[in-house]
Each structure stands twice: as C-alpha cells, then as structure tokens.
C-alpha positions in Angstrom: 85.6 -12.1 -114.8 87.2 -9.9 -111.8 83.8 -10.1 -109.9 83.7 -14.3 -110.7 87.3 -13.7 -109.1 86.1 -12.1 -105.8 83.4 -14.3 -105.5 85.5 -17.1 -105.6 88.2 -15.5 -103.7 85.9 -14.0 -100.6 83.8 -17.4 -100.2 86.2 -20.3 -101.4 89.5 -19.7 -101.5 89.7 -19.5 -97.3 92.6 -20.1 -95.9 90.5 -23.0 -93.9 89.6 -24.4 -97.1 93.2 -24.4 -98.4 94.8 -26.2 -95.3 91.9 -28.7 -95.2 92.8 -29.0 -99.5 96.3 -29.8 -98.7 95.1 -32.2 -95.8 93.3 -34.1 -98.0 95.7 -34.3 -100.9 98.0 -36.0 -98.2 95.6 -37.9 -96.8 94.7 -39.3 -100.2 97.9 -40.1 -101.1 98.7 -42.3 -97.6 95.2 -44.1 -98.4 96.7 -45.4 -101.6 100.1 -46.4 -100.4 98.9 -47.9 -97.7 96.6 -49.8 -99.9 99.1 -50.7 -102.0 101.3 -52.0 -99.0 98.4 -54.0 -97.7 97.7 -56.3 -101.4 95.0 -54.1 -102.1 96.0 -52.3 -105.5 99.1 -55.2 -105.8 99.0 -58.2 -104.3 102.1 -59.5 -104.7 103.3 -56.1 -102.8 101.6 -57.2 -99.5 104.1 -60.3 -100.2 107.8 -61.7 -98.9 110.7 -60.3 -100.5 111.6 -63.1 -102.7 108.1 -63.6 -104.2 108.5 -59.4 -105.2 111.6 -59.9 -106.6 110.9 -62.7 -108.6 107.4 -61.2 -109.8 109.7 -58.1 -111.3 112.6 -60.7 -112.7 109.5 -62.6 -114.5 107.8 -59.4 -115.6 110.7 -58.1 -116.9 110.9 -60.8 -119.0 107.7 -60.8 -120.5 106.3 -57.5 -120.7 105.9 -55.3 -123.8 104.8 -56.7 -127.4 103.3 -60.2 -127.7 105.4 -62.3 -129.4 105.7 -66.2 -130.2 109.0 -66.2 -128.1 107.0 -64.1 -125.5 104.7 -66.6 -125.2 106.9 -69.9 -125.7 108.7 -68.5 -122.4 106.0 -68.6 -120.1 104.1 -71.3 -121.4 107.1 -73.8 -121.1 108.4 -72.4 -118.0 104.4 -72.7 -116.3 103.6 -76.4 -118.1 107.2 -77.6 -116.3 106.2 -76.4 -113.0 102.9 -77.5 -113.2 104.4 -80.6 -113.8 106.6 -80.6 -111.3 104.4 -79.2 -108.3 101.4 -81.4 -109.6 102.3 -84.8 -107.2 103.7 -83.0 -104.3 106.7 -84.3 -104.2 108.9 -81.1 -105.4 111.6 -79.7 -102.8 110.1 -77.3 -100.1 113.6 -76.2 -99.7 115.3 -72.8 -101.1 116.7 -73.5 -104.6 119.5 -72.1 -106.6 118.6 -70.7 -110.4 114.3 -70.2 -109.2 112.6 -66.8 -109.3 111.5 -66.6 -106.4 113.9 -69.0 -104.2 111.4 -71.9 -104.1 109.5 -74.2 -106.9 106.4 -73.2 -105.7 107.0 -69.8 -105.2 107.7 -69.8 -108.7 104.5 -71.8 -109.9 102.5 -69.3 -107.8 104.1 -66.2 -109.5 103.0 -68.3 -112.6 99.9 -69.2 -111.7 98.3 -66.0 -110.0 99.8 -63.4 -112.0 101.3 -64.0 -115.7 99.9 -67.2 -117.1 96.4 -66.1 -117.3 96.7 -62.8 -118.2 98.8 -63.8 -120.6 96.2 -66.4 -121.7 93.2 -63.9 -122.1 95.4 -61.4 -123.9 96.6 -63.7 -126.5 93.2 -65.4 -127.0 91.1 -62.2 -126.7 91.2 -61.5 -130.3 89.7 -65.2 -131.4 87.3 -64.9 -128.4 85.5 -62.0 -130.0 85.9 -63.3 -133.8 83.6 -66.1 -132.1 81.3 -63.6 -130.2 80.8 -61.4 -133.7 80.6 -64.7 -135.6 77.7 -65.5 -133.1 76.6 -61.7 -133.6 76.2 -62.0 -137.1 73.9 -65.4 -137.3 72.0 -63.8 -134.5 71.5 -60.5 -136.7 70.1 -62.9 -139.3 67.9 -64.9 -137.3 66.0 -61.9 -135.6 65.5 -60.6 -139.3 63.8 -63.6 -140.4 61.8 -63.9 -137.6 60.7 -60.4 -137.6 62.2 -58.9 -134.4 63.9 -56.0 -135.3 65.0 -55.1 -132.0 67.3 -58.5 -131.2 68.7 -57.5 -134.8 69.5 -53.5 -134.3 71.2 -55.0 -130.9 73.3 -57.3 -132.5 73.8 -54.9 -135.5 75.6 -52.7 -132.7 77.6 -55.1 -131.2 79.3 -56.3 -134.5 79.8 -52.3 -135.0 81.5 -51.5 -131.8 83.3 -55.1 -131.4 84.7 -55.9 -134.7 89.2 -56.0 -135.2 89.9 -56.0 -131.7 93.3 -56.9 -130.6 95.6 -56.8 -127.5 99.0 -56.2 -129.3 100.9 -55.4 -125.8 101.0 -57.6 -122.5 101.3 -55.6 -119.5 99.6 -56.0 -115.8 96.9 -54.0 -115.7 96.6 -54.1 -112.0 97.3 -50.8 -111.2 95.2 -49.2 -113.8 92.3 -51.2 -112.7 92.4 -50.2 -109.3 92.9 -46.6 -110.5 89.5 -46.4 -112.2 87.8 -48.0 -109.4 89.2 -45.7 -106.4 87.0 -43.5 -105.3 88.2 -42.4 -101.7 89.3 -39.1 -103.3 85.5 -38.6 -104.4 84.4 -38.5 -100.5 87.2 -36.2 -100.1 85.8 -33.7 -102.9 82.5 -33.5 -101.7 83.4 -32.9 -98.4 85.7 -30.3 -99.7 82.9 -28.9 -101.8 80.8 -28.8 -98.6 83.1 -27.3 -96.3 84.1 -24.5 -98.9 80.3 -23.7 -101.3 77.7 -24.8 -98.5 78.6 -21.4 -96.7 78.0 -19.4 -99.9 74.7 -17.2 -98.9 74.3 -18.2 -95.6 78.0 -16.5 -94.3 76.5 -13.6 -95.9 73.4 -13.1 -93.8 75.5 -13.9 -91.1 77.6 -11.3 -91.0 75.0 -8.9 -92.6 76.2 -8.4 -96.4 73.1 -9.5 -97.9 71.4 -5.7 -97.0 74.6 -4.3 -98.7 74.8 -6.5 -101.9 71.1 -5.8 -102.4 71.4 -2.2 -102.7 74.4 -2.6 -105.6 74.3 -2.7 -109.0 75.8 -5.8 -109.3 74.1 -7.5 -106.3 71.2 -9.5 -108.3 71.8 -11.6 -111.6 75.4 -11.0 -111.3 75.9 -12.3 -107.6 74.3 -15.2 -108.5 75.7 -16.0 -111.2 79.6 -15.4 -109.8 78.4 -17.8 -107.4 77.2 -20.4 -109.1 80.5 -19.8 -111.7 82.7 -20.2 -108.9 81.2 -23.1 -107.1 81.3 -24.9 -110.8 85.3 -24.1 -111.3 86.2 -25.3 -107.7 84.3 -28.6 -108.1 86.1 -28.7 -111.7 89.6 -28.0 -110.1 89.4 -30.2 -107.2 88.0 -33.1 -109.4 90.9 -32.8 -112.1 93.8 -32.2 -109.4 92.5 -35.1 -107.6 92.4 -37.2 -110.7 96.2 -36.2 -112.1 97.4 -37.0 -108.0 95.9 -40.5 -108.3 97.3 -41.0 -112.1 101.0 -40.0 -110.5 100.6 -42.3 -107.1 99.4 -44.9 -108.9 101.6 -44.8 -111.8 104.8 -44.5 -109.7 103.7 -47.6 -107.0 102.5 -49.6 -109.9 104.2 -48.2 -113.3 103.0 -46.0 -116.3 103.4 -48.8 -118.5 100.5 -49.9 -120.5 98.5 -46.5 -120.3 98.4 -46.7 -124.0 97.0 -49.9 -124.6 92.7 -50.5 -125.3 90.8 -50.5 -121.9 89.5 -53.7 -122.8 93.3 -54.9 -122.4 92.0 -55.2 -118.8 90.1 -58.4 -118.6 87.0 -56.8 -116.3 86.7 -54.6 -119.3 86.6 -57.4 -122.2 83.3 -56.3 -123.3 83.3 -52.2 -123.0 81.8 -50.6 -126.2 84.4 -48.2 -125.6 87.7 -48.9 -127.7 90.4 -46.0 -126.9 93.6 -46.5 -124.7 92.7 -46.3 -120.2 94.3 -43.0 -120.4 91.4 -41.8 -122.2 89.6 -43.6 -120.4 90.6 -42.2 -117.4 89.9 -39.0 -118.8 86.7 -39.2 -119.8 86.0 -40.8 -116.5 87.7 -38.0 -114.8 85.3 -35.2 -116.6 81.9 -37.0 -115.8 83.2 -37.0 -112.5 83.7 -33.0 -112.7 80.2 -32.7 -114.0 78.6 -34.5 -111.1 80.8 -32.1 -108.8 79.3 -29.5 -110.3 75.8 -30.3 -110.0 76.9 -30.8 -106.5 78.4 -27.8 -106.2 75.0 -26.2 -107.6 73.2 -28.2 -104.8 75.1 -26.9 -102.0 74.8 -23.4 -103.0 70.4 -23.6 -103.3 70.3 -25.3 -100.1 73.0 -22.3 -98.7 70.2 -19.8 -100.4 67.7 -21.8 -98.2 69.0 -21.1 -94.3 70.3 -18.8 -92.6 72.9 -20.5 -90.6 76.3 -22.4 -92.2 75.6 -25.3 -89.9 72.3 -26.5 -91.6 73.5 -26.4 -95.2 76.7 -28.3 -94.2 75.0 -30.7 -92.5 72.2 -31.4 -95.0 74.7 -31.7 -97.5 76.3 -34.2 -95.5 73.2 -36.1 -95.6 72.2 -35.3 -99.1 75.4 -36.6 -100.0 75.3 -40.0 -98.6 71.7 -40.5 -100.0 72.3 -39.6 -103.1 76.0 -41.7 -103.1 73.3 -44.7 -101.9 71.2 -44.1 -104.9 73.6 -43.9 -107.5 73.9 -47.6 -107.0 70.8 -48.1 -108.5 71.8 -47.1 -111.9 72.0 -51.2 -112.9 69.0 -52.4 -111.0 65.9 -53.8 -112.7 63.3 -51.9 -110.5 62.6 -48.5 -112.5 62.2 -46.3 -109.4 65.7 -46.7 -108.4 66.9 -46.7 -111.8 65.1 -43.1 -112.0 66.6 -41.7 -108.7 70.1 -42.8 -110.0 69.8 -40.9 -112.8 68.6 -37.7 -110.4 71.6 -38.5 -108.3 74.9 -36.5 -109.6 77.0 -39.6 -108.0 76.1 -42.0 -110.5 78.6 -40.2 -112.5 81.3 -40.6 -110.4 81.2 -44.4 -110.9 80.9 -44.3 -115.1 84.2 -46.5 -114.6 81.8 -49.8 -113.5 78.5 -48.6 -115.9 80.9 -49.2 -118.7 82.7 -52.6 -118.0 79.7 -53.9 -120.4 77.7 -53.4 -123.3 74.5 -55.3 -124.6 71.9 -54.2 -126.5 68.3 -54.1 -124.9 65.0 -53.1 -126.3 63.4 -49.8 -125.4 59.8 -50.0 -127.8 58.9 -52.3 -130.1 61.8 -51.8 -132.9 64.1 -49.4 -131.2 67.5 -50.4 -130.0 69.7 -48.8 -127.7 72.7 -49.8 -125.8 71.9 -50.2 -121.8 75.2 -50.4 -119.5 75.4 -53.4 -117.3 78.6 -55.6 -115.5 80.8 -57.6 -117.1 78.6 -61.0 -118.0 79.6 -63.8 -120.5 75.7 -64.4 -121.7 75.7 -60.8 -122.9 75.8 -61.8 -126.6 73.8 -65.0 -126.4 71.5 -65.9 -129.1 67.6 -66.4 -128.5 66.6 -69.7 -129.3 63.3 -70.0 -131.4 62.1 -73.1 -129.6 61.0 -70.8 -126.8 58.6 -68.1 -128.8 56.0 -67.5 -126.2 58.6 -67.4 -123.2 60.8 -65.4 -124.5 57.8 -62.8 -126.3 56.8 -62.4 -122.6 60.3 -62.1 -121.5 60.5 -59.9 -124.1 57.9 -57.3 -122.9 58.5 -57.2 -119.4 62.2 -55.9 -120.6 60.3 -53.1 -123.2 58.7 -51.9 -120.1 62.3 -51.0 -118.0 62.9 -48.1 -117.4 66.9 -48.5 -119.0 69.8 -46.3 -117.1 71.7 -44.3 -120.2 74.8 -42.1 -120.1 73.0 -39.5 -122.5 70.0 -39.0 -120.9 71.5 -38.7 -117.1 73.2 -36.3 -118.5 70.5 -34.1 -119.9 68.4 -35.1 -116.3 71.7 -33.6 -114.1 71.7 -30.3 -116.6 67.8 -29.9 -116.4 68.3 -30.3 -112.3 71.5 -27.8 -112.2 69.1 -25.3 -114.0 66.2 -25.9 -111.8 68.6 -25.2 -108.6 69.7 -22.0 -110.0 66.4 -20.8 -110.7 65.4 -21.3 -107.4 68.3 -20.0 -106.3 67.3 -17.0 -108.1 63.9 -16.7 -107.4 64.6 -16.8 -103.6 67.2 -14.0 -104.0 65.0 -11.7 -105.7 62.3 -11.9 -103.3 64.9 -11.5 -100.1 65.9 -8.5 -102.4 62.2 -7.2 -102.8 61.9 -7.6 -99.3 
C-alpha cells in the first residue's frame, strides 16, 4: 500500500497536475453557469425578469405531489388563457394580478413549461397500461404463430414496465441536462493525460529505469503500483467531477425531484431502468469511472512504448478523440462500428443516452435480449401477420446485427485493460533483461 502511495505520489500527485486539477474544477463550474445563464440547462433563465419571476410564482404553486387540486389549477388557469390569447385580441399592455406582467407572458410560462409536463406526468401511468396491454396481445400472438423471439421480447417489456407511476411533479430540467453534460469528461481525460501519460517515459528520462531494475521491488510490483495508481486517479477525478456537477446543478436548478423514477423525465419514458435519477446518476457516474480507468490503463502502455512524455501525450490526445468518435457508434446498424464502440472505453461515458430506451431484439433464432436504442414511440409495436414473408426477411437481416449490450462492453473493456497490462508487462521485463 505505501509503495501504491509513492507511486502515485512521485508520478501523479505533481504540483502541475494539482493546479491544472483546481483549473479545471473552476473552469467546469463557469461552463455550467454560463450555460445556465445563456437558456441552455434553463430556458426561462436566459429570460426577462418578469417571465423568471412568474415561472417561480407558478412553480411554487404546483410543484410537489400530484393532486386533483394540483391539476384543476393549471388546467383552468391554461384553458382561460388559451382562450383568451386564441383571437389576438388580448391586451399587449402590462397587467395588474398576471404572473408574469402580461397575458401572454403568462400563456407562454403555461404553454412552454408546466402544461405539458404536467400532461405527460399525469397521463404516463395510462400511457403504459396501454403499451403493456399491447405487450401482452403481442406476447400471445408471437406464441401462436411460433416466433418465440417477438414473445421473450415482449415477455421483458411487461416485466420491466408493469405499475409505473409519476406520483411527484417537478421540472426535470436540470436533472436532464445533468446526465447529459459531458464537458467535465474532456476535462478528465485531459487530466488523465497530462498526469498518467508520463508514467514510464519520465522515468527513462531522467534515468530511473536502470535503478528500479536492479530493486527488489522494480518488476511485478512497479507495474502493478502503476497501473493501481493510474486506476484510483481516473476513479477520484471521475467521482469529484460528478458530486461538483450534482452541487452546481442542484443549486442553479434545485435538488428537488432527485428522488423521483428517471422515467419521471419525459426523454426517459421508456428506460428499463426504474430507480430514482440519483441512482441514476450514480450508476452513470461509475461506468464513467470504469471507462477512465481503461483509459488510464491505455495511457500508461502507450507511456511503456516511448521514450519521450511528448509522444504518449500527444497520441493520447489523438487516441482520445478517435475513440470519443467511435463511441458514437454504439446505436448504429452497421456491425463494424457497433464493434469499435464496444472497444472504445468512451462509450461508457455516454450510458446516460444508451439507456433513454429499451426494446427487445432478436439475437438467434429464439433468444431474446434487450438492445439499447433512443427514445422512439414504435418501440413496442406489434407485428402484423399480414406481412409474413416481409417481415421473416426483415426478421433475419436483424438476427444477423451485431447488437451493442451494456454486459458485454463491459467484459470487452476488462479483456482490453488486461491485454494493456500484459503488454505493459512484457515490455518491462525485456527492458529489464536487457
């Protein structure tokens, strides 16, 4: 443990790597106000004065448990000023006892940013009692005709969708844009590169590698405190990235609703996933960490593989953004990219937009597994049976994708980390035999 801790200590914890941490913790945070200034994260914050404070009056209001009084407010205050805004002919003047000081202000407020979220939260539970009701006749159409497949898929959705529920109405706004920011990701890599890139190569520089060869502790041991501390760096920047966007966010945008079923955010209506966006973010958060840390891994071979810093920095600068390219592939239809996604450690870093969606697709004649796809509204459509011999052909040109699955990226990254470090070794005992 004391030799992880020099390791980490002699080739990490720099004080260049420190002041460029606290840099980038800054700069971070002044990309996401300034977002948030600009409409980005908010919209209504990029607005006038009167429209903010009448979006806080109105939300104020409404927010927190759905209830019929909850939702006889805002319907009858939207239906009048729908009415009233619908000819034209409403006063563009300031008015006394309006939200926002205007009629339309007010209808906008309505319109743009309660209404329908209020809609879809209210009608989200008899949305899906129609989808599973759908589920269910498709489950027993696909057994009488046989396919086994179409039923196993639709078998999993009525498993994974059934008693769903928003109790809570809260703008989800913030927390959406939360799980879809990823300027602190460029940050961390270039952290990681700036800090583990160096880790053999400032060593030959400076002439340490003759030294560590001849100690005890110079072989298995050196690579392994390497390796150790390159993981725990990617793992610390990742998680105190992740709690400094959960703070900025949640004090620009509120902490309220954190609690409530991702699918609560209407992008998310059809996640298989059913636990609060905290979790969520969590989860999201440690996949994130674990594609750091194959990074991390990757920096340190190609560091075993020069002799200068500058190459392996600037490789991994390029490595980087090819691989960032990649990983959006994970969704496409043509199986090459969908296999160099699932090489590239970034397609973990965006598990946030893999898991809007769920619908089951074929892998085999009678095996079923869930592939990860954007939100669509056909994703639970039934098959018609007046189109066999379409849809059988259809059918095998999908058995024959190569399908993009959490599980098995995950076993691909591990089998790659492992491969780099037994390189990593096998270079290190021949400079050592040398």
């Amino acid at each position: 443990m004391s030799f992880l801790y020099l390791e980490a200590r002699k080739g990490i914890l720099r004080r260049y790597t420190l002041i460029a941490l606290a840099l980038f913790l800054c700069l971070n945070t002044v990309k996401i106000v300034a977002d948030y200034h600009a409409g980005e994260i908010r919209p209504v914050a990029a607005n006038t004065s009167g429209m903010q404070t009448g979006y806080n009056t109105i939300y104020e209001r409404i927010k927190g448990p759905i209830t019929e009084e909850t939702v006889r407010f805002l319907t009858s205050e939207y239906q009048q000023l729908d009415d009233l805004t619908a000819d034209g002919t409403y006063s563009r003047e300031p008015q006394e006892g309006t939200y926002s000081g205007y009629i339309f202000g007010d209808y906008y407020l309505l319109h743009s940013y309660f209404y329908p979220h209020m809609e879809y939260s209210v009608k989200y539970s008899s949305d899906m009692e129609e989808i599973l009701a759908q589920a269910k006749e498709n489950v027993t159409f696909y057994q009488e005709s046989g396919n086994t497949a179409g039923a196993a898929e639709n078998a999993y959705i009525l498993h994974h969708y059934t008693g769903r529920a928003i109790p809570a109405f809260y703008l989800y706004d913030g927390w959406e844009a939360l799980l879809s920011y990823d300027f602190s990701d460029l940050l961390i890599l270039l952290l990681l590169i700036l800090a583990v890139a160096p880790t053999f190569t400032r060593e030959k520089e400076n002439g340490m590698t003759l030294i560590l060869s001849s100690c005890k502790r110079g072989r298995w041991p050196l690579l392994i405190s390497k390796c150790g501390a390159g993981v725990i760096f990617a793992w610390i920047l990742t998680i105190l990235f992740a709690l400094l966007n959960l703070l900025v966010f949640g004090l620009l945008c509120g902490f309220e609703g954190w609690s409530s079923p991702l699918y609560a955010i209407e992008s998310y209506q059809y996640t298989p996933f059913s636990g609060s966006i905290l979790l969520f973010y969590g989860l999201m958060s440690g996949l994130k960490a674990i594609g750091f840390s194959v990074t991390a891994l990757l920096l340190i071979f190609l560091s075993a593989r020069f002799q200068k810093s500058l190459y392996p920095c600037l490789i991994g600068l390029g490595l980087g953004a090819a691989l960032n390219y990649c990983a959006g592939w994970a969704l496409s239809s043509v199986w090459w990219k969908q296999a160099l996604a699932c090489i590239s450690p970034f397609t973990l870093t965006s598990g946030s937009k893999l898991l809007e969606s769920l619908s089951g697709v074929s892998i085999g004649r009678g095996i079923s597994a869930p592939a990860f796809c954007r939100s669509e509204r056909s994703s639970c459509n039934r098959v018609s049976a007046g189109h066999s011999n379409q849809e059988e052909i259809m059918l095998q040109v999908e058995l024959k994708k190569i399908l993009f699955h959490h599980k098995g990226l995950l076993l691909l990254l591990i089998s790659l980390a492992a491969y780099a470090v037994f390189l990593c070794w096998q270079w290190l005992r021949q400079q050592l035999c040398d």
